[in-house]
C-alpha positions in Angstrom: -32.2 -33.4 16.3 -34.0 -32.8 13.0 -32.0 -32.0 10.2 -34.1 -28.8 7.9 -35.1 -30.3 4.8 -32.6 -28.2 1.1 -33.5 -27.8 -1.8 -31.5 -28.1 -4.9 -32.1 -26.0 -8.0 -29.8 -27.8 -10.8 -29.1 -26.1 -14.4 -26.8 -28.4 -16.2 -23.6 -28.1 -14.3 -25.1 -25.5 -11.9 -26.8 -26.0 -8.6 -28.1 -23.5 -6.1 -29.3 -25.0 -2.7 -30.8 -23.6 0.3 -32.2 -24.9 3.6 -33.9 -23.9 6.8 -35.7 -20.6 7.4 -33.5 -18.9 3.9 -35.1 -21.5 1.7 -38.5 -20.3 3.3 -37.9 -16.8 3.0 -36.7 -17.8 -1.0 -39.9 -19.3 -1.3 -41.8 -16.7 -0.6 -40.3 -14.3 -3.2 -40.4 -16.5 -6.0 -43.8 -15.9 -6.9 -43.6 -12.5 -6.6 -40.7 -12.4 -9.0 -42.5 -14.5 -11.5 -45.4 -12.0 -11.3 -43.5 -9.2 -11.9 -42.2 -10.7 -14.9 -38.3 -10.0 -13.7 -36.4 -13.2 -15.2 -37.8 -12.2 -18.4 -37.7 -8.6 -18.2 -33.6 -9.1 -17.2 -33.0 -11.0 -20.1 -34.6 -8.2 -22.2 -32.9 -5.1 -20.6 -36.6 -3.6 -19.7 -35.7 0.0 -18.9 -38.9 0.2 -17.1 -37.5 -2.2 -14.1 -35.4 0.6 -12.7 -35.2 4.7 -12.8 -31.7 4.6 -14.0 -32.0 2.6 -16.6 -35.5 4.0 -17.8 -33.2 7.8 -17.5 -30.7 5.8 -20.1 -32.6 5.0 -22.5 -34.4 8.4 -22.7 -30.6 9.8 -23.2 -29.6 7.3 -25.9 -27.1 5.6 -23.2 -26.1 2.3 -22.6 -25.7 0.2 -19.4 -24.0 -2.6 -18.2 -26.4 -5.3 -17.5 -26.2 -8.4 -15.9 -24.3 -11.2 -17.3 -24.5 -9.3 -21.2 -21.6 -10.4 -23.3 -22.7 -8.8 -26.5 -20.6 -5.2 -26.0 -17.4 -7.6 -25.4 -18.0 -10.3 -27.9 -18.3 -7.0 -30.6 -14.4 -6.4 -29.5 -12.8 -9.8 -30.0 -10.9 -8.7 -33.1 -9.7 -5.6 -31.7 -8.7 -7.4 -28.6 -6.6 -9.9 -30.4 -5.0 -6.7 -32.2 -4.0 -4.5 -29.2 -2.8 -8.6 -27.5 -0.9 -9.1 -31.0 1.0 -5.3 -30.3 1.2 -6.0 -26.6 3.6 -9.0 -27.9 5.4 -7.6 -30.3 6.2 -4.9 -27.6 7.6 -7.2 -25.1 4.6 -5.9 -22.3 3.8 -9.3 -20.7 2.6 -7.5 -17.6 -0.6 -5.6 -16.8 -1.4 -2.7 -14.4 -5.1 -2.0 -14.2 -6.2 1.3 -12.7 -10.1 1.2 -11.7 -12.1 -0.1 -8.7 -15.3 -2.4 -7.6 -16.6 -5.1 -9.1 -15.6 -4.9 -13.2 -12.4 -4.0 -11.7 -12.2 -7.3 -9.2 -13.5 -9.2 -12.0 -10.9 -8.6 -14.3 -8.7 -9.7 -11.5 -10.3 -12.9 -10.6 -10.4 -13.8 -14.5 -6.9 -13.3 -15.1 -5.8 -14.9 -11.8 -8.2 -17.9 -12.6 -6.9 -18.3 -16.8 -4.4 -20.6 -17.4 -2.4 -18.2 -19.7 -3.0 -15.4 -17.9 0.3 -13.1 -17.1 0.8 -11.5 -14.0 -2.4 -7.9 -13.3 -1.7 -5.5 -10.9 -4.9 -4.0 -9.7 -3.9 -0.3 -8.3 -7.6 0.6 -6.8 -6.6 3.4 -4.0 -3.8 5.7 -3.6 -1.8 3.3 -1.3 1.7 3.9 -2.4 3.3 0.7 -2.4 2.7 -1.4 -4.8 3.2 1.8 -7.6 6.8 2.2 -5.5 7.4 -1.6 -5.9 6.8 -1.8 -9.5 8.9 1.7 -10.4 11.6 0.3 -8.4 11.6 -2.8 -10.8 13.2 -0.7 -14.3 13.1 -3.9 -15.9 9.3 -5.1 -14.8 8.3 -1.7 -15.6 9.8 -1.5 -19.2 7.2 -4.8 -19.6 4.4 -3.2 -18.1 0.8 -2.4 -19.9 -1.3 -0.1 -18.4 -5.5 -0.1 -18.7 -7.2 2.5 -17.3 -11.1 1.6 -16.2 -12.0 4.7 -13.8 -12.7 8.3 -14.1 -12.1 9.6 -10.5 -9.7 11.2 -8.8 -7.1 8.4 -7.9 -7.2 6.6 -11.2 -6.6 9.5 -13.1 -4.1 10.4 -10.2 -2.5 7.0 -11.2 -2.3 7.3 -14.7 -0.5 10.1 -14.9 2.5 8.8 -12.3 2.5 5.8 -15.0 3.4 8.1 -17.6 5.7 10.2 -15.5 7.5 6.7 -14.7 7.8 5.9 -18.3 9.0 9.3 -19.5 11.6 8.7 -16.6 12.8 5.2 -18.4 13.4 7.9 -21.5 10.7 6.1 -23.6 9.4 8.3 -26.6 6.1 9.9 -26.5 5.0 7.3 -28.6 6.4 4.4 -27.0 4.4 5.5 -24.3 1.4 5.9 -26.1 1.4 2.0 -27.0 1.5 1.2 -23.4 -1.8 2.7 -22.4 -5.3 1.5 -23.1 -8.7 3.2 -21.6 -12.0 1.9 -21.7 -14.2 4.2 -21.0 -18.0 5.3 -22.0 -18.4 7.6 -25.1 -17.7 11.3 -24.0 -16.3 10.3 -20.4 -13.2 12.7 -19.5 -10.8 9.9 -19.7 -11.8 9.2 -23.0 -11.1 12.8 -23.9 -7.7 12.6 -22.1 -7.0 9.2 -24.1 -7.7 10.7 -27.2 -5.5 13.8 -26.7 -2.9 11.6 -25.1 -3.4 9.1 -28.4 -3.8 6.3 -26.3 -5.7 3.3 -27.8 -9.7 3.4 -26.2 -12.1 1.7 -26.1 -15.8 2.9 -26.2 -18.2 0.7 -23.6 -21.7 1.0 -21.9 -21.8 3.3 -18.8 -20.3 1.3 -16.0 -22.3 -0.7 -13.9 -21.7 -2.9 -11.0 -22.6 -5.7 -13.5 -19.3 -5.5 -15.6 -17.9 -8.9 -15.1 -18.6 -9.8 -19.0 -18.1 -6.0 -19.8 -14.8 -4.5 -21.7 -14.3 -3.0 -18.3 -13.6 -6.6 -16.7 -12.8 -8.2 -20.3 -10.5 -5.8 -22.2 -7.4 -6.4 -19.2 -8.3 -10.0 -18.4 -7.7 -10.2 -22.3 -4.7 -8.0 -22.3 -3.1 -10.4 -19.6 -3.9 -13.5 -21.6 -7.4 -14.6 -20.9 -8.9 -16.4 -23.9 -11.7 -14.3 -23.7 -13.8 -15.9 -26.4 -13.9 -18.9 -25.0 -14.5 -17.3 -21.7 -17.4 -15.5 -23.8 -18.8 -19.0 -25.0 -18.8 -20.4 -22.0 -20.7 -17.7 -20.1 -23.7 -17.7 -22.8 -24.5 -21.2 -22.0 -26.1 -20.5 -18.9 -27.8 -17.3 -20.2 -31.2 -19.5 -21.4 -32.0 -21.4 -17.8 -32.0 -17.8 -16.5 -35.4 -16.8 -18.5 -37.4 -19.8 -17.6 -39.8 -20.7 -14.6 -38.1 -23.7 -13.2 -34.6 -25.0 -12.7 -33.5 -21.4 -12.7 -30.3 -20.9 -10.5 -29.4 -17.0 -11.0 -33.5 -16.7 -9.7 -33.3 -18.9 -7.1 -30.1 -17.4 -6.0 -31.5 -14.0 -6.0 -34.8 -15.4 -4.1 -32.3 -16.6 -1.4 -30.4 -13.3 -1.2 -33.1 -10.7 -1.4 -35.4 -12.7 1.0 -33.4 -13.3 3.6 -32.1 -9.6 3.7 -35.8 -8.7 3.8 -36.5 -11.0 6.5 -34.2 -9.3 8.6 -31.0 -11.3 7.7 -29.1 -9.1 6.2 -25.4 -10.0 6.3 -24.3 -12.8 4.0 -21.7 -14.4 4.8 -19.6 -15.8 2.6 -16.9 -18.7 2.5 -14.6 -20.5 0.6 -14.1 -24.0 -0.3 -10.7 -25.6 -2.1 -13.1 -26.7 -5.1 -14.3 -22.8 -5.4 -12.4 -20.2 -7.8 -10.0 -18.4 -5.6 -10.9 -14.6 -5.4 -14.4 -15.5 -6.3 -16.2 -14.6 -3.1 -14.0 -11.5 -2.7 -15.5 -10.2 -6.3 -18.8 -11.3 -5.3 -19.0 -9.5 -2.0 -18.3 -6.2 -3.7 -20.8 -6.9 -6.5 -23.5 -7.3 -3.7 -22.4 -4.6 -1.5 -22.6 -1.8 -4.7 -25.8 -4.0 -6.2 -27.8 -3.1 -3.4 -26.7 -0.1 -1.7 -25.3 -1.8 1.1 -28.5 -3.1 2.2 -26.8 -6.8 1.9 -23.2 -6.7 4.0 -21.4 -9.6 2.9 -18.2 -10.9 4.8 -15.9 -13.0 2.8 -14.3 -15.9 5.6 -10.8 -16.2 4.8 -9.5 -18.8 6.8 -11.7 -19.6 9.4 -12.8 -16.0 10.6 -15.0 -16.3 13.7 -18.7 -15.3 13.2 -20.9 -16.0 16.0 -24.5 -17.3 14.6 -27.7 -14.8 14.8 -30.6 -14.2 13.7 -29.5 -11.5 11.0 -26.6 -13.1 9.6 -26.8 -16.4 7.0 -23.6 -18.4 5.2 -23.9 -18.9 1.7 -20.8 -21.3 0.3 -18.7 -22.1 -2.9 -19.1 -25.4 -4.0 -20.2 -26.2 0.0 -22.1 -28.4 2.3 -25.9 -28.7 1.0 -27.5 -30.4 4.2 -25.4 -28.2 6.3 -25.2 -24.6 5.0 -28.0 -21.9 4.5 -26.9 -22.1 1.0 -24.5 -23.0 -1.4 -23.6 -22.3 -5.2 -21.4 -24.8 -7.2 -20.9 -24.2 -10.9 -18.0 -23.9 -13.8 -16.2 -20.5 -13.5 -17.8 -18.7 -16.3 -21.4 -19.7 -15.3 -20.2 -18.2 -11.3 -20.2 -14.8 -13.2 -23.3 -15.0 -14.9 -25.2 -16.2 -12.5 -23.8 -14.3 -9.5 -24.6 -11.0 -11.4 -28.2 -12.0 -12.3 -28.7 -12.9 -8.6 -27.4 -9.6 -7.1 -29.8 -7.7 -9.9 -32.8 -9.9 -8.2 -31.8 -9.2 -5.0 -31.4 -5.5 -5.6 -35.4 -5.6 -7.1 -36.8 -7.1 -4.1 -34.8 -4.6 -1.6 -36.2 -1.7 -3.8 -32.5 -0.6 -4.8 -32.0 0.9 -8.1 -28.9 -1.4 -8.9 -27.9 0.6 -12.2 -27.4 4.1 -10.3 -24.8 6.3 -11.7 -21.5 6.1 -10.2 -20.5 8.5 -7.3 -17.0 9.2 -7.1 -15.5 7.9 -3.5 -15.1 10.9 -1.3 -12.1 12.6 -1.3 -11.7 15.9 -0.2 -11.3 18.8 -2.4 -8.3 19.4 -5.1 -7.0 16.0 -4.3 -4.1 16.6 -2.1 -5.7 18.8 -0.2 -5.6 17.3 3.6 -8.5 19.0 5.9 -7.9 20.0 9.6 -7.3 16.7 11.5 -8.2 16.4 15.0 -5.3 15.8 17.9 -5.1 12.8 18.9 -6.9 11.5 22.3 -4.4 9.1 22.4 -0.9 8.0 21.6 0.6 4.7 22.8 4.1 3.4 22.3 7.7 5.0 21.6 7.8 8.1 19.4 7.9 7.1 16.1 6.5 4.2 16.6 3.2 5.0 18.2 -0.5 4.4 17.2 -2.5 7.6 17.6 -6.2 7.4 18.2 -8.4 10.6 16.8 -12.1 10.1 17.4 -15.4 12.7 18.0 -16.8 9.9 19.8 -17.3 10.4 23.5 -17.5 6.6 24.5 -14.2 5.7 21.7 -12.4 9.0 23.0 -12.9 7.9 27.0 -10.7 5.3 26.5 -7.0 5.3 28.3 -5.5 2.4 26.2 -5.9 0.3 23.2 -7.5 -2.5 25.2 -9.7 -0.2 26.5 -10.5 1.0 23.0 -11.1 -2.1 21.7 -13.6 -2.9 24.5 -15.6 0.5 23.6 -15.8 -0.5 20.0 -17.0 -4.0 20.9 -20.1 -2.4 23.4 -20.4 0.4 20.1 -21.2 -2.5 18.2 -23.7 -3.6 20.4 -25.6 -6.6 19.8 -26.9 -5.7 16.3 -24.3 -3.7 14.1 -20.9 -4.5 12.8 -17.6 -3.2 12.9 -16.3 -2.0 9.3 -12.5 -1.7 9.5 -11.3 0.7 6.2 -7.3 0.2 5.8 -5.6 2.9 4.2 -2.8 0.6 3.9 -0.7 -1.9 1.7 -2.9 -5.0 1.2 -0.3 -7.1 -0.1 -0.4 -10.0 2.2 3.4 -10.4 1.9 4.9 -7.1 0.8 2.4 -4.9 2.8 -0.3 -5.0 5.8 -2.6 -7.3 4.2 -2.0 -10.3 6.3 -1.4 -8.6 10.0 -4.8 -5.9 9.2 -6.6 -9.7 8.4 -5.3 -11.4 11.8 -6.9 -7.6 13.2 -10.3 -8.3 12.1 -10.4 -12.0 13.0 -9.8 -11.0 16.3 -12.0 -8.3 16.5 -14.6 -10.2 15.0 -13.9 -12.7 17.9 -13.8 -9.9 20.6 -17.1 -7.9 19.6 -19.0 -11.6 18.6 -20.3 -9.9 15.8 -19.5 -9.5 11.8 -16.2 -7.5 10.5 -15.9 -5.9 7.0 -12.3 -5.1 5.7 -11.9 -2.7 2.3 -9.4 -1.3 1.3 -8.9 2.3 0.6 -12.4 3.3 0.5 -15.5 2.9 2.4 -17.4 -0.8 1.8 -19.8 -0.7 -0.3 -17.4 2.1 -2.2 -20.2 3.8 -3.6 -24.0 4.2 -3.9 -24.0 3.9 0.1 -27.8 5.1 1.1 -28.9 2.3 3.5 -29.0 3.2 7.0 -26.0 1.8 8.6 -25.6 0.2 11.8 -22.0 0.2 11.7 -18.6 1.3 13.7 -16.0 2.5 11.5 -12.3 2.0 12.4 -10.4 4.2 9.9 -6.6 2.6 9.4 -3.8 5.0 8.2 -0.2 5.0 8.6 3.0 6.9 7.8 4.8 6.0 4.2 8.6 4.9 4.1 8.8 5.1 0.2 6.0 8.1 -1.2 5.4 8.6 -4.9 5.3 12.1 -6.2 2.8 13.5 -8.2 3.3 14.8 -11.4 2.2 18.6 -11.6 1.2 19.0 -8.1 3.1 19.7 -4.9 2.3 16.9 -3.0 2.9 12.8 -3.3 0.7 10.0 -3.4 0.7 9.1 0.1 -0.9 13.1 1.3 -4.2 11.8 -1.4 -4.0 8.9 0.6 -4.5 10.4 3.5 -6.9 13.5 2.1 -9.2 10.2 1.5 -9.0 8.7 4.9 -9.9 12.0 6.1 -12.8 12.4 3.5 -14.0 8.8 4.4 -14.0 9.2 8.2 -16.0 12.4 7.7 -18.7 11.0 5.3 -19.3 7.9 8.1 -19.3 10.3 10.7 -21.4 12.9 8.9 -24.0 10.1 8.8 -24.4 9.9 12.2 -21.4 6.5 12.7 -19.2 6.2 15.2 -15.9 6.6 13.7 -12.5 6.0 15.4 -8.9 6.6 13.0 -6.3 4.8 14.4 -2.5 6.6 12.3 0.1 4.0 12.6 3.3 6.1 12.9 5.3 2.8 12.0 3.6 0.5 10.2 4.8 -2.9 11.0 5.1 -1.6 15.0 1.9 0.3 14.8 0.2 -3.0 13.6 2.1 -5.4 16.1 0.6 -3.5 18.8 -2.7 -3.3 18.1 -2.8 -7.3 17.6 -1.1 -7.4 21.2 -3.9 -5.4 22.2 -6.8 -7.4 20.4 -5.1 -10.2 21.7 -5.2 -9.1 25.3 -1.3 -9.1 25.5 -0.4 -5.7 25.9 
């Protein structure tokens, strides 16, 4: 058998390959992106390249832009100030309240520096991990908080934080010291900052490109990152991305946009030992809100089946380059850079307007505020312990068991869509559902032969979602043990939780999806059985 010829694409310690029919399909596009002048027209921030950012300019606003450190490095001394007062505080612990990319970029930074402290990200309403850490006085008493969103659950969040700290009887201005919110100039939470007194910090408009931003940099810094040298690091890749040849965040981009456009549109993307950990997770949410969902990447943890097609390509970290469609290998801080620039080039060669203003995740209105949920078609297992099935779907709803569910999602599928399960659950792998709702998909994935997408508290891509989808949606709630209540309202955490499910079940249905919510009335039981199901056991 003849092996397809790769190509390498080598930029200092960088290298971008690609083989077989996705180097073709990259081929083709490069020429059209030198044409229309887009390496160059990156570099400089050319308005012109997309509505959003054209509407910008005309305001006097900024945007986050691909792989731009200039916003953060302007903060260095001001981050070494608030790091400085973090110390002399005793808060060697982070909680970081926002969501997508900047928000998984601060999290693969920290988790990646080797003086980083322990960073919570809190990106959903999921009650858990807020119950874990104000169970833990001590833990909490150390804990920083940085706030990075303005919607609903952040703010939601933010103000528990407070309430928790006002329940340790800290002063008003203890409490003061242990927030920080980065926000753009005028935003509501930086009003609510500034009446709180809580130290902010004034960024560009928030873009999916964030990962050098003070959204992704101002907590990876607060947790220990030496961002400067992170900073120095990333600019040294910054040149080969204007130039012709030897181009790797081009090249990359060429590989990504062109094969979505020639029909493979699902990305798949996998993990080797040499590869920074998390990195694949933060770049499969870049792409997904870089281009409007008209790329579906799948991260593989741990061998997750995915049966080859025609639509679906691998693209690895630090991989096999005579053996995978493609593979990227560079230093950490030139992953960033370049992964960024690539998703901007794919995003201009699908036509998406990467730079969009944020939409707030749906949730239904006044927060708590649960809509009228459908009974359930189905309910298997003891009371208490049962998983209830609520579905409009006529071919989900005929089902008599889980099996039999699970077979009806798998011919919903069909032989060209994917099956997106969103768990509005723990993900903790050890403390909470992360691990069993992983074994879930990995068996699904197996049983329908095609790809499986797990988020987390939110619909995948989270926001900016206008591509036509092809999708089934299984919805994943379950009852809380241990609920957090909510300061000023008269409901807890876990009923917003669940007012989002609702809101995110509708919004995929609404769109014409097949949508099947699947309320765990015991977690850990609930879960159990539906692997026993997937697995054929039950």
């Amino acid at each position: 058998m003849t092996v397809p010829s790769f190509t390498a694409v080598v930029s200092g310690n960088t290298t971008v390959t690609a083989r077989g029919p996705v180097k073709d399909a990259a081929e083709r596009m490069l020429g059209r992106l030198w044409i229309d002048q887009v390496p160059v027209r990156l570099a400089s921030e050319d308005p012109a390249l997309w509505p959003s950012a054209a509407a910008a300019a005309d305001d006097g606003r900024t945007l986050c832009w691909p792989g731009q450190p200039g916003a953060s490095r302007a903060l260095l001394a001001r981050l070494g100030e608030l790091r400085a007062a973090a110390r002399a505080e005793g808060l060697t612990e982070l909680a970081l309240l926002g969501r997508g990319a900047p928000a998984r970029a601060a999290g693969l930074i920290a988790r990646n520096s080797a003086a980083g402290r322990p960073l919570t990200l809190l990106e959903s309403a999921e009650p858990g991990p807020v119950v874990r850490l104000g169970a833990d006085h001590e833990r909490l008493r150390r804990t920083m908080v940085v706030v990075t969103g303005d919607d609903t659950v952040t703010e939601t969040l933010r103000r528990i934080f407070v309430q928790m700290f006002q329940d340790l009887s800290l002063s008003a201005a203890q409490i003061a010291r242990r927030f920080v919110t980065v926000a753009e100039p005028g935003a509501a939470s930086a009003k609510r900052a500034d009446e709180a007194g809580h130290a902010l910090i004034e960024a560009p408009a928030r873009t999916p490109f964030g990962a050098l931003s003070p959204y992704a940099l101002v907590p990876a810094a607060l947790a220990g990152t030496d961002v400067a040298r992170l900073l120095e690091q990333a600019t040294t890749v910054l040149p080969a991305l204007t130039r012709p040849e030897n181009n790797p965040g081009l090249v990359l981009g060429a590989i990504l946009g062109g094969a979505a456009r020639a029909g493979r549109t699902t990305v798949v993307l996998g993990d080797y030992p040499a590869s920074l950990p998390g990195l694949a997770d933060w770049a499969a949410v870049l792409l997904a809100e870089a281009t409007g969902g008209r790329i579906l990447p799948l991260v593989q943890h741990g061998g997750l089946p995915v049966v080859p097609s025609d639509d679906v390509f691998l693209v690895t970290l630090d991989g096999r380059p005579r053996q995978d469609d493609a593979t990227v290998t560079a230093p950490p801080s030139a992953q960033l850079v370049v992964w960024e620039y690539a998703a901007a080039v794919a995003a201009q060669l699908l036509g998406v307007d990467p730079l969009t203003p944020e939409r707030a995740p749906a949730a239904a209105a006044g927060g708590g505020t649960v809509e009228s949920v459908p009974p359930a078609m189905l309910v298997e297992g003891e009371p208490g312990q049962a998983v209830e099935v609520h579905t409009h779907d006529p071919v989900l709803g005929g089902a008599t068991d889980l099996a039999g569910l699970f077979d009806a999602l798998a011919e919903r599928v069909g032989a060209d869509g994917h099956l997106a399960i969103v768990a509005h659950l723990d993900p903790d792998r050890a403390r909470g559902q992360g691990a069993q709702v992983r074994r879930l998909g990995a068996l699904l994935a197996a049983r329908c032969a095609r790809p499986v997408t797990i988020s987390w508290g939110s619909r995948y891509p989270a926001v900016g979602n206008d591509r036509l989808e092809r999708g089934v949606y299984l919805v994943l709630t379950g009852n809380v043990v241990h609920d957090v209540p909510v300061p000023d309202r008269h409901h807890r955490l876990s009923r917003l939780q669940l007012a989002r499910a609702l809101s995110e079940a509708r919004a995929a249905r609404n769109g014409g999806r097949p949508v099947v919510r699947l309320h765990l009335q015991n977690r850990w039981a609930g879960l159990a059985r539906l692997l026993e199901s997937a697995r054929g056991e039950a």
